[in-house]
Legacy VTK file of the C-alpha trace (Angstrom):
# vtk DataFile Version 3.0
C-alpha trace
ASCII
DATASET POLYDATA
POINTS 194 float
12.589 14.940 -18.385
11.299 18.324 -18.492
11.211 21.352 -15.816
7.667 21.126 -15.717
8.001 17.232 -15.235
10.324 17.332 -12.668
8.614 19.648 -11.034
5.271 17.517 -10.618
7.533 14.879 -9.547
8.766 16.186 -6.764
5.179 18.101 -6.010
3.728 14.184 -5.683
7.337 12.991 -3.966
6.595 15.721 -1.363
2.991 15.654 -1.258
3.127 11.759 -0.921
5.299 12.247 2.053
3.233 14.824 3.818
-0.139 13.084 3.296
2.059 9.902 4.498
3.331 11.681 7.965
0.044 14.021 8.306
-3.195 12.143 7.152
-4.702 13.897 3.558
-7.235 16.364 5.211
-3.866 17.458 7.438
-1.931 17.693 4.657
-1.262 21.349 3.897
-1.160 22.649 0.777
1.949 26.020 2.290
4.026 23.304 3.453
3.896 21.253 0.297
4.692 24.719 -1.523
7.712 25.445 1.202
8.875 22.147 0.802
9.317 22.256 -3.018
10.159 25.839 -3.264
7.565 27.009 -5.792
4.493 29.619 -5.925
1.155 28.515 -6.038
0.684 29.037 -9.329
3.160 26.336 -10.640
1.621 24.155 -7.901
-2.158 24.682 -9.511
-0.451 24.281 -12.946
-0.209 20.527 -12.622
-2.783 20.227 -10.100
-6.513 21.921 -9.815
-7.129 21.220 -6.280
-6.297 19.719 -3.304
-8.354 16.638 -3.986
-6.634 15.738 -7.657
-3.316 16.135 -6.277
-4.258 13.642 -3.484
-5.684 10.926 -6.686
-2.188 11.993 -8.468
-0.287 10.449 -5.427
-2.990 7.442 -4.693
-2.762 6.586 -8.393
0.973 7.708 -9.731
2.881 7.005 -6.259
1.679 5.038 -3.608
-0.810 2.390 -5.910
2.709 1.645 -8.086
5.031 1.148 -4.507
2.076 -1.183 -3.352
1.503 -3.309 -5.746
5.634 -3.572 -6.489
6.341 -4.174 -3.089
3.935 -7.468 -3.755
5.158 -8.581 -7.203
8.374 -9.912 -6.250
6.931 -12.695 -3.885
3.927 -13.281 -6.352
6.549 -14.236 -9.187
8.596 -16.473 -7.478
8.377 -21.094 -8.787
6.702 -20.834 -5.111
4.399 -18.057 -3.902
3.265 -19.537 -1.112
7.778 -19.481 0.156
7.547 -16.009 -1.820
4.528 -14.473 0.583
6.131 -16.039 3.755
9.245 -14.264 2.929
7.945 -11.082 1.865
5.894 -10.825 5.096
9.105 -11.489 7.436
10.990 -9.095 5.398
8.590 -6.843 6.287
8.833 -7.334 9.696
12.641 -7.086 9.076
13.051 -3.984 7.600
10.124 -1.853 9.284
11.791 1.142 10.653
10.289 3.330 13.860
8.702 5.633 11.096
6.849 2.788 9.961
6.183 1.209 12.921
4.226 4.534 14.309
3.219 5.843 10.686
1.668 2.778 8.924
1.573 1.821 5.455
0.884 5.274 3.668
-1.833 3.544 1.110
-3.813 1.749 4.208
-3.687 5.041 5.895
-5.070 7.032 3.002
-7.591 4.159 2.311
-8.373 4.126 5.875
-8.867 8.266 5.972
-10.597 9.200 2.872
-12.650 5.563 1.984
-16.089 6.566 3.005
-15.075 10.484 2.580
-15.194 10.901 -0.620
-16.270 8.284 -3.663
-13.255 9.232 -6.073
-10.523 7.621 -3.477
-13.295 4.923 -2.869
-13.229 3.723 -6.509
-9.770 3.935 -6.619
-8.727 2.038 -3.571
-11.274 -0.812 -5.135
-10.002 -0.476 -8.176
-6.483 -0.858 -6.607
-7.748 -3.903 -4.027
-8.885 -5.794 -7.351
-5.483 -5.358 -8.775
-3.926 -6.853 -6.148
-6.070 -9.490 -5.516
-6.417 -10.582 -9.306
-1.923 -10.507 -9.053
-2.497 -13.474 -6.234
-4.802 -15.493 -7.346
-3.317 -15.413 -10.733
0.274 -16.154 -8.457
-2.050 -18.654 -6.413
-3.588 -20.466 -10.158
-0.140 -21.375 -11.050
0.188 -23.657 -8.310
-3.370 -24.550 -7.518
-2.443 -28.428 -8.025
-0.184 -28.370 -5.186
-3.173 -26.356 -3.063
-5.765 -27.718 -0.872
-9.083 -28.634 -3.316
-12.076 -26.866 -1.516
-10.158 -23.584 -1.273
-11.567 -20.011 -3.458
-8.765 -18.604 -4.257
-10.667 -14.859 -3.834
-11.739 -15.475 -1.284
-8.017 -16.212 0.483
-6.390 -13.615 -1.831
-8.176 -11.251 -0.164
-8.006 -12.740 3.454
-3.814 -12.540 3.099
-4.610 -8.813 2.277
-6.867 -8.167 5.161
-4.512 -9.932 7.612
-1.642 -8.519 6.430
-2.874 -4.969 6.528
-5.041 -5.301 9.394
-1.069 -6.681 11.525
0.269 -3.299 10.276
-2.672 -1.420 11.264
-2.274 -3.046 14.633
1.687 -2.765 14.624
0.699 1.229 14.207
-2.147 1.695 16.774
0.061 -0.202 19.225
3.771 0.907 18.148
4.562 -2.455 18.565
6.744 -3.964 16.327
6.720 -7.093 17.882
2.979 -7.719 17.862
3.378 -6.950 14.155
5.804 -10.153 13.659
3.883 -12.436 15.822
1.074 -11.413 13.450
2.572 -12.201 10.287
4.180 -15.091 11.515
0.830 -16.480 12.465
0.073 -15.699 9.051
2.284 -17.265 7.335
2.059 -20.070 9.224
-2.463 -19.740 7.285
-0.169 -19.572 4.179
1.846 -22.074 3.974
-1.643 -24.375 5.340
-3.069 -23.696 1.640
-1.074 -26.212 0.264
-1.917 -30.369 0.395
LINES 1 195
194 0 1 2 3 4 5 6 7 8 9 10 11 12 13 14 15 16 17 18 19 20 21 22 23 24 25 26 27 28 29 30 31 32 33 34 35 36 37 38 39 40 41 42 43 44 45 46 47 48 49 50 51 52 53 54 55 56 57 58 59 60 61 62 63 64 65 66 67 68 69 70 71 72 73 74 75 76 77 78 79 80 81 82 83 84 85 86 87 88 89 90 91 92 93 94 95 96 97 98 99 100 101 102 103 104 105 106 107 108 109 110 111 112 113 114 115 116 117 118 119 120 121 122 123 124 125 126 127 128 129 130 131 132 133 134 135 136 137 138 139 140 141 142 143 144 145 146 147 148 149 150 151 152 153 154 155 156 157 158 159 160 161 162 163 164 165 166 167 168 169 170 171 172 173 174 175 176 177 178 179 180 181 182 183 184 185 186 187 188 189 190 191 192 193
């Protein structure tokens, strides 16, 4: 990897951090510079503005983590087991950070949605992915399923739930709401099958 690479590596490792802890529109643009010891030239080098460096991180850092931190549970003989034990590791392995600071991609989503229409598209864009990855997950197994069921329809529910416990968990800084949460939904999970 080049100097040049590196360096926009660690401009999105640091700016995904920041934007994580501080919101985007808080997100300042000095710290990210003090924080990866470079002038604001080599900063606008890689990055134009404010706003593409914000799609770099949606896109390059926090869209990849997301949709990774799903695949596991979506590949597994069972992904109705493999959802029910992602969600509880979840609820596991949240940290204080997490607890109080959310899930940086439902943050961002949550900030800059109806701001501004190039993060809109891409959180869709991103929400599609992820839904597509369970139904698809969901499809392998839909003889073992409950007939009347849309699959898109509860793709996208698990999503909503399962965001909508962690915004809760975050608003509340209560990690125990959040399990109760995703124990109720797993318990909506694993009621898909016959």
């Amino acid at each position: 990897m080049s100097d040049a690479e590196k360096t926009r590596q660690n401009i999105l490792a640091v700016a995904a951090d920041e934007i994580h802890q501080h919101g985007f529109k808080a997100t300042s643009l000095s710290v990210i510079l003090d924080r990866c010891a470079i002038s604001k030239g080599a900063l606008y080098y890689h990055f134009t503005s404010k706003l593409e460096l914000g799609y770099a991180v949606f896109e390059e850092v926090y869209v990849p983590s997301f949709l990774g931190t799903w695949q596991p549970a979506l590949a597994q003989k069972d992904p109705i087991e493999g959802l029910c034990e992602f969600f509880t590791a979840m609820c596991n392995e949240m940290n204080c950070s997490e607890v109080v600071c959310g899930c940086p991609l439902n943050n961002l989503c949550e900030e800059m949605a109806n701001v501004d229409e190039g993060f809109r598209l891409r959180i869709l864009t991103m929400q599609e992915k992820l839904n597509q990855l369970i139904v698809e997950s969901l499809t392998k197994i839909e003889a073992s399923l409950r007939p009347e069921l849309e699959l898109d329809q509860v793709a996208y529910f698990i999503v909503s739930a399962f965001h909508g416990s962690i915004t809760l968990s975050k608003s509340s800084r209560n990690k125990e709401l959040f399990q109760k949460v995703t124990s109720e939904l797993c318990r909506y999970v694993r009621s898909l099958k016959k």
